[in-house]
C-alpha positions as CSV (number, residue, x, y, z in Angstrom):
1,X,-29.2,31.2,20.5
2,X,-25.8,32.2,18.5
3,X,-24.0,30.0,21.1
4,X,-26.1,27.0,20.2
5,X,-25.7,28.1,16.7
6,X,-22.1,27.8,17.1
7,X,-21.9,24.8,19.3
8,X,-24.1,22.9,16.8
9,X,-21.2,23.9,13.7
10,X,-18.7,22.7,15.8
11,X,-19.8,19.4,16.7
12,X,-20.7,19.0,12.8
13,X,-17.2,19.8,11.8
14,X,-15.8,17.5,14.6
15,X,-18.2,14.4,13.3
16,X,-17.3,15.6,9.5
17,X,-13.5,15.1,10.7
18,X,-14.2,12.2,12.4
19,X,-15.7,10.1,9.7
20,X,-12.4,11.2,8.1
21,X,-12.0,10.5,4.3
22,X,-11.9,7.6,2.7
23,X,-9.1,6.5,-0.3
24,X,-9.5,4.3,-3.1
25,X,-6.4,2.0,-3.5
26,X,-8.1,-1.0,-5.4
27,X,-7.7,0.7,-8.3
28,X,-4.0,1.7,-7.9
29,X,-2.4,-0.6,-11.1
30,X,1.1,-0.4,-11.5
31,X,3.0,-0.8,-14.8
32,X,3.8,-4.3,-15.4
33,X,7.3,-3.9,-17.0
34,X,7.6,-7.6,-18.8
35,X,5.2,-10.5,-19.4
36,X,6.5,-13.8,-17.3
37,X,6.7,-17.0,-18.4
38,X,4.9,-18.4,-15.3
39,X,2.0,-17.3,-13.8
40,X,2.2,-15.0,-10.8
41,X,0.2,-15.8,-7.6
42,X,-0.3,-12.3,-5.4
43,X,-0.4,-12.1,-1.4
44,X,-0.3,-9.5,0.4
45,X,0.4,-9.3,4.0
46,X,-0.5,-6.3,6.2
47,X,2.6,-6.2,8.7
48,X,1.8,-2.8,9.9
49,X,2.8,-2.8,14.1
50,X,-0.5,-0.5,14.5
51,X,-2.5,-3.3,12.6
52,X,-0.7,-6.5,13.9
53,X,-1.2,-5.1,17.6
54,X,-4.5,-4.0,16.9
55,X,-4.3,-0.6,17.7
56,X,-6.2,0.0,14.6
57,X,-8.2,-2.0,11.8
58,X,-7.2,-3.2,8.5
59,X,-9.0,-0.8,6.5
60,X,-6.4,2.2,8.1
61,X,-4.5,4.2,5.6
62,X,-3.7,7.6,7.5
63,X,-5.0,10.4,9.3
64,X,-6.1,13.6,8.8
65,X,-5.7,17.1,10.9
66,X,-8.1,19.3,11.4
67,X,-7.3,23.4,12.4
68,X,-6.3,22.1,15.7
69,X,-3.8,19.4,14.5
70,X,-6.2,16.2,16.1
71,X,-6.3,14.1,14.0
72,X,-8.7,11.6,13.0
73,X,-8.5,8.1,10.8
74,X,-9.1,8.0,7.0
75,X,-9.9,4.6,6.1
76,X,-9.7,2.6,2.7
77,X,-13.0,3.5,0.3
78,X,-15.1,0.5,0.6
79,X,-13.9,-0.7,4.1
80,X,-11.9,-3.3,3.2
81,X,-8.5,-4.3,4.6
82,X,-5.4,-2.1,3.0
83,X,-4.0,-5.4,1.8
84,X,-7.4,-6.6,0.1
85,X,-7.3,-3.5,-2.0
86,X,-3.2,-3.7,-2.7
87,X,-3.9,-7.6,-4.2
88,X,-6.5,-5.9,-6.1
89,X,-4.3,-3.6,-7.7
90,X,-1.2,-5.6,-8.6
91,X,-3.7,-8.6,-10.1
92,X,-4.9,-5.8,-12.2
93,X,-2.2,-4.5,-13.3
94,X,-1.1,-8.3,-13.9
95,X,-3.9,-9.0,-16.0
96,X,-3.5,-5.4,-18.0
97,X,-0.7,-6.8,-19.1
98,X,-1.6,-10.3,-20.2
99,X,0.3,-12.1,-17.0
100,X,-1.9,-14.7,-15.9
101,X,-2.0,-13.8,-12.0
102,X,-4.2,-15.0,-9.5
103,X,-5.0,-14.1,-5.9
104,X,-3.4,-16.4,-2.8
105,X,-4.0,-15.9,1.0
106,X,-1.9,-14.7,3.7
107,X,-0.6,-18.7,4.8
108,X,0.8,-19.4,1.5
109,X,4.3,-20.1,1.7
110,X,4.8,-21.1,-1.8
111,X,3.9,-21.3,-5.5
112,X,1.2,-23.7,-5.7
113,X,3.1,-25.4,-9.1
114,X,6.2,-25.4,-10.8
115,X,4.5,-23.1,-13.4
116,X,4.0,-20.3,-11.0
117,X,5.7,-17.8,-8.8
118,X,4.7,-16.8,-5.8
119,X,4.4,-12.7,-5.3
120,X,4.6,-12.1,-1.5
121,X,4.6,-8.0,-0.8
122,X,4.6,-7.4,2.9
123,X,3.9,-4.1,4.0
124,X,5.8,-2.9,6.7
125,X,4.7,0.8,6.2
126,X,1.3,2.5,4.4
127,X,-0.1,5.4,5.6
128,X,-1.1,9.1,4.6
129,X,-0.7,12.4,6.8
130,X,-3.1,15.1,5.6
131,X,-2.9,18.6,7.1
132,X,-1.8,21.9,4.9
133,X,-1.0,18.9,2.2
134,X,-0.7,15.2,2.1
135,X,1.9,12.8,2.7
136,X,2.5,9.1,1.8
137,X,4.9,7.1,3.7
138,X,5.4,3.1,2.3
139,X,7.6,0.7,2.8
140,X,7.5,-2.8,1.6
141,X,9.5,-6.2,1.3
142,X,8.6,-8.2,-2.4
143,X,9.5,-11.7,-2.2
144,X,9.6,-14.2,-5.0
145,X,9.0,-18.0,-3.8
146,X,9.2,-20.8,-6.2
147,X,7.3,-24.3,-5.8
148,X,9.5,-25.2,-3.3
149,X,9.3,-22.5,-1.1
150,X,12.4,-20.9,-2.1
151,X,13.1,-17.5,-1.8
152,X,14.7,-16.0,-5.2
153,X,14.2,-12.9,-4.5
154,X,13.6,-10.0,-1.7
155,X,13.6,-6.6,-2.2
156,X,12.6,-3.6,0.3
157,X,10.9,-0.2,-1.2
158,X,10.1,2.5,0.9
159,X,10.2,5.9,0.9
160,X,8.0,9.3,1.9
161,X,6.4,12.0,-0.4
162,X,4.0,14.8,-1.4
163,X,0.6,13.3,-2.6
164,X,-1.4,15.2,-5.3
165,X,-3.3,12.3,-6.5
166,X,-3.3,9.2,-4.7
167,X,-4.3,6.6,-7.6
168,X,-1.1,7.9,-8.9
169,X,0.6,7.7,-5.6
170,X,-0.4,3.8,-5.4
171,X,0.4,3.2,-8.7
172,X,3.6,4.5,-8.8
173,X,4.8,2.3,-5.0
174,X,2.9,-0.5,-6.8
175,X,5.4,-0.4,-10.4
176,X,8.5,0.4,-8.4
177,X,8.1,-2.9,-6.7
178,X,7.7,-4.6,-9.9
179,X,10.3,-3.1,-12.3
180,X,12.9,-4.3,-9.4
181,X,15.6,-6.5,-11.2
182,X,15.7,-9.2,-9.1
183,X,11.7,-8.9,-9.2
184,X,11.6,-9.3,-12.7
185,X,14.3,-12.3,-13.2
186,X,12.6,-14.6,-10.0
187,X,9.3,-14.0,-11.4
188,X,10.3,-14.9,-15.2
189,X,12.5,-17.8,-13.8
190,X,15.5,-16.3,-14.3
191,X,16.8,-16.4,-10.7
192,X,17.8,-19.9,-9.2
193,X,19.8,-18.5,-6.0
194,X,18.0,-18.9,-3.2
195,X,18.8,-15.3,-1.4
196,X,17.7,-14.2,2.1
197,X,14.6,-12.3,3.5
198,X,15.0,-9.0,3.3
199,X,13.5,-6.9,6.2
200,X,13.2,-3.3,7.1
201,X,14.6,-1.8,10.0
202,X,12.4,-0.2,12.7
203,X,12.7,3.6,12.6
204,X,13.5,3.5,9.6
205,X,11.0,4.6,7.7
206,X,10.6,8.2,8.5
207,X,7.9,11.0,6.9
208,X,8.5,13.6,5.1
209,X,7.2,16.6,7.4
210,X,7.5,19.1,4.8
211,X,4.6,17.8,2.3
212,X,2.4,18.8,5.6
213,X,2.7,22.3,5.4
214,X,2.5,22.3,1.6
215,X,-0.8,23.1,0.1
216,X,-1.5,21.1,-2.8
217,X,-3.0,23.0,-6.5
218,X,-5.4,20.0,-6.7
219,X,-5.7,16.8,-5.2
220,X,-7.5,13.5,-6.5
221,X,-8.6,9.6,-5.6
222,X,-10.4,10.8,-2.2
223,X,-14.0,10.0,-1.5
């Protein structure tokens, strides 16, 4: 009877850490330094080599161990795609600010007028490792595209941290991509040189193993 007992815990545990958690990053609205003088059209594209390959699903934003270091996926909140819920941010944090903005496909390859800028974040790089604490490891290309298809700016951001809240973690990739200087001036129409893409080298994005073994006070923006 006890071994049942304990086989029974066990599998429970294993399907608890198998449905994994699930993160919220829809509501992840960056500071919007400036207000533009053209409108701002937002794509996101989800260049992950996991995703593209189809190892896993859109909706994958890290994994979690359990005490016997497997780990298991932890998916975005509402199941839908990583890049869904990115757009979501940045047209609120648009909006916040008074920025018209509006939401564009994957296939766009320009602004749809010479009043607008096209906002193309591709995400090379997005997920969390959660063990003794959390790590967040990004990395992602902004490029600005006029009416023309012209690219007046690209700039990569990446890097690898401690999470403690992960709203705040979002938020904070999110506004660094936007308070970019060459980001500002191509999306206010400043910039007229077209400049080249930008791109991220493989293995270069590393993680910070040390946030792993670090147990976080208190941690927020997990369902």
């Amino acid at each position: 009877m006890l071994r049942r007992c304990v086989l029974l815990c066990l599998l429970f545990s294993l399907a608890a850490c198998s449905n994994g958690r699930k993160i919220d990053y829809s509501q992840a609205y960056p500071v919007v330094p400036q207000t533009f003088a053209k409108a701002v059209e937002v794509q996101v594209i989800d260049e992950r080599p996991y995703v593209v390959s189809g190892n896993k699903k859109g909706h994958f934003v890290g994994l979690i161990r359990g005490s016997y270091y497997i780990p298991y996926d932890v998916n975005t909140r509402f199941g839908e795609p990583l890049a869904q819920d990115l757009q979501k941010s940045l047209l609120g944090g648009f909006q916040r600010k008074g920025v018209a903005a509006r939401a564009v496909d994957g296939n766009a390859r320009q602004a749809s007028s010479v009043d607008a800028m096209l906002l193309s974040i591709r995400v090379r790089e997005w997920k969390s490792e959660s063990f003794m604490g959390v790590v967040l490891t990004h990395a992602l290309t902004a490029d600005v595209l006029d009416s023309q298809g012209q690219r007046l700016a690209s700039v990569p951001v990446q890097g690898s941290s401690s999470v403690y809240d992960f709203t705040d973690s979002g938020k904070a990739i999110l506004s660094s991509v936007l308070t970019q200087q060459q980001v500002r001036q191509a999306l206010n129409g400043e910039q007229v040189e077209v400049v080249e893409a930008a791109e991220i080298e493989e293995g270069s994005v590393r993680r910070d193993p040390a946030g792993l073994f670090t147990p976080p006070i208190a941690r927020d923006g997990v369902f």
